[in-house]
N, C-alpha and C positions, 0 to 999 in steps of 0.2 A: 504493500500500500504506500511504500515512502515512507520518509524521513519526519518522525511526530513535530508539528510546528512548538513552538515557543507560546505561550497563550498571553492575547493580546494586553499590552499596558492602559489602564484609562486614566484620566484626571480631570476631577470634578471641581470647575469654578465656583463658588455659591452655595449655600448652604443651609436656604431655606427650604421649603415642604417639598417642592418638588427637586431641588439637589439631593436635598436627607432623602426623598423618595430613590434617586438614584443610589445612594452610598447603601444602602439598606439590601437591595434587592441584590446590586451587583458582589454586596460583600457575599450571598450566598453561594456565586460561583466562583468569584476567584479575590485573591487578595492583593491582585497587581492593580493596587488602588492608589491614588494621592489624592484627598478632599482640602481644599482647603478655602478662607471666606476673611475675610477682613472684621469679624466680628468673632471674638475670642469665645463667648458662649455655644456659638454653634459648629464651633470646631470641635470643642469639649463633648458635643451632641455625636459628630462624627465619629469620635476616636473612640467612641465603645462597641466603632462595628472594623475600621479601619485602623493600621496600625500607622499609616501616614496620612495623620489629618495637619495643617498646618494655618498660622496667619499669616495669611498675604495678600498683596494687591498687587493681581495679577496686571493691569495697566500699566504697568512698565516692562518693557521687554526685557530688562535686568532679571527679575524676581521670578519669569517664568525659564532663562537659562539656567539659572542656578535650580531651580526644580528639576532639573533634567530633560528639560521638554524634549531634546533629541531622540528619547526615547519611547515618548508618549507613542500610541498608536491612536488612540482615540480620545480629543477631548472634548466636553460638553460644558457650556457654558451656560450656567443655570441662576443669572444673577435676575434677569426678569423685568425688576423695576427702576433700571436704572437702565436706560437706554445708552447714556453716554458711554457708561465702560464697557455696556454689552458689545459696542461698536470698537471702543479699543482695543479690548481683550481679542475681538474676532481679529481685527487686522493685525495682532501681534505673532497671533497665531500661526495666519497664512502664513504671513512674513517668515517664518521661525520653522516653517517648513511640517508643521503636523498634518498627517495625511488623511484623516478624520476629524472633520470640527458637528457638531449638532450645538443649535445656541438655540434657547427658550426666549421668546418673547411673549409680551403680554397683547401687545397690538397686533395684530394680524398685518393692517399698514406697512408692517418694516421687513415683513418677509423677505420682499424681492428687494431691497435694497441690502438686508443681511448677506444673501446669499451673492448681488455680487462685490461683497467687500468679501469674497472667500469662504463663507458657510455652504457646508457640503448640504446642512439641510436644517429648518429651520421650524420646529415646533410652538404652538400655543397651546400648555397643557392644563391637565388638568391631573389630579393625583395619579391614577390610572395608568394615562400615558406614562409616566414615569414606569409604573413596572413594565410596560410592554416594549416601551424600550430598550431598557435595560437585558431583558432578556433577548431579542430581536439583536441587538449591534454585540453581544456574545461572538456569535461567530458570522465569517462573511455568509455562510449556506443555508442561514436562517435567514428568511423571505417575511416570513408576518408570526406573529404570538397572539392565541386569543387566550385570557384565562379564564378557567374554568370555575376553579374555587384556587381559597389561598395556595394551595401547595402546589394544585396541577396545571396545566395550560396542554393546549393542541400549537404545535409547532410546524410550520410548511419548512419541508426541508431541502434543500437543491441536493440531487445526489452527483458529484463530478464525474467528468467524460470518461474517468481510468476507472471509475468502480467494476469489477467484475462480475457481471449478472450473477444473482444469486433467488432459490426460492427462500417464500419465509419459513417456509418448513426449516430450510437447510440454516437459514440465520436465528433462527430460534429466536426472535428478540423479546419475548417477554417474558421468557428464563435468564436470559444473557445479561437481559438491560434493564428488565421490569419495568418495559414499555410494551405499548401496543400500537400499529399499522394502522388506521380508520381509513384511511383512503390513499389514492393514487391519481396522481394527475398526468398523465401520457400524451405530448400533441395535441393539447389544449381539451383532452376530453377526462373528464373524471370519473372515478369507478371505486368500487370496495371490493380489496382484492378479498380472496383464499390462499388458503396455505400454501396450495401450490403454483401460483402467482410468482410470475420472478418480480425484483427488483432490477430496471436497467439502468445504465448512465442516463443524465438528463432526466430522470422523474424528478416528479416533486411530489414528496411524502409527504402526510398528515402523520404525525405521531403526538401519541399520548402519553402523558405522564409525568412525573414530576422533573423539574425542568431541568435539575442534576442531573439525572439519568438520561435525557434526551442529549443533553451535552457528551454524556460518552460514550452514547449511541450514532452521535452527528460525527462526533471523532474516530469511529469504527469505521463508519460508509467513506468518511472521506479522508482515511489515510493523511488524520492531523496528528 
């Protein structure tokens, strides 16, 4: 399957309901986290899920080299109500060469001017979207998340070109993964497989389950 990737760095600007909603959900899968907000109580908020929460203001390009930006993979900028730095921090970003920016606004208005000061994509959330985000920019082969209840979500998953057809019989996944298959999307038509249904390259799977397990079931198909 290939050489297991590296699993992706994030860093979360802001740290209010919908930041902490990011820090929260993402500390479940992995701990390649930096939180940090210019208001010391809610970095104290973050640091009971992250182990790099910090103060800082990030509108200086100084304060986000010294963070290590260079190895950010993904950052999100969740400051909201503060348009001026939301604008800073984005173009500091570009600037600074991050390859993943998502920045939260409150006005819908500033979308298309966010994105072209360099926002790859640019949300008005509400608590919600924070977890589905956060589960969604996990990994690049995750397409959309819906949740189901707190623990579980249905995940569309992109399976890559190298995967070697396989049935579900033969993949066993809800032994292996403690997931379950709900559907199949083939050439834009969708179906509910059977066990003896393959998986080819290029589907895009429904899977169920909790959303840990989907991540190392996403890591199994696609040879991370």
């Amino acid at each position: 399957m290939g050489k297991r990737k590296e699993k992706k760095n994030f860093l979360i600007i802001g740290l209010g309901r919908f930041g902490l909603g990011m820090v929260k959900q993402l500390s479940n899968l992995t701990t390649n986290i930096i939180a940090v907000d210019i208001d010391e109580s809610r970095v104290v908020l973050a640091s009971e899920y992250v182990d790099q929460s910090l103060i800082c203001d990030c509108t200086k390009k100084r304060t986000l080299i010294e963070l290590g930006i260079q190895n950010i993979d993904h950052a999100i900028v969740a400051i909201g109500n503060n348009l001026q730095a939301t604008i800073l921090i984005t173009i500091n970003l570009k600037e600074l060469g991050v390859k993943n920016i998502t920045v939260r606004v409150d006005d819908p208005e500033y979308i298309e001017v966010l994105e072209r000061l360099g926002a790859d994509e640019v949300i008005v959330p509400e608590e919600a979207t924070a977890i589905s985000l956060a589960n969604r920019i996990m990994s690049d082969s995750f397409l959309d998340y819906y949740q189901v209840s707190k623990d579980y979500g249905i995940v569309k998953v992109m399976v890559n070109e190298k995967f070697e057809a396989k049935s579900l019989i033969d993949m066993d996944v809800r032994n292996k993964f403690d997931v379950n298959i709900t559907g199949i999307i083939r050439e834009n038509k969708f179906f509910m497989p059977k066990g003896n249904d393959n998986i080819y390259p290029n589907d895009i799977i429904l899977v169920l389950g909790k959303i840990s397990h989907i991540d190392r079931f996403d890591r199994f198909v696609n040879g991370k």
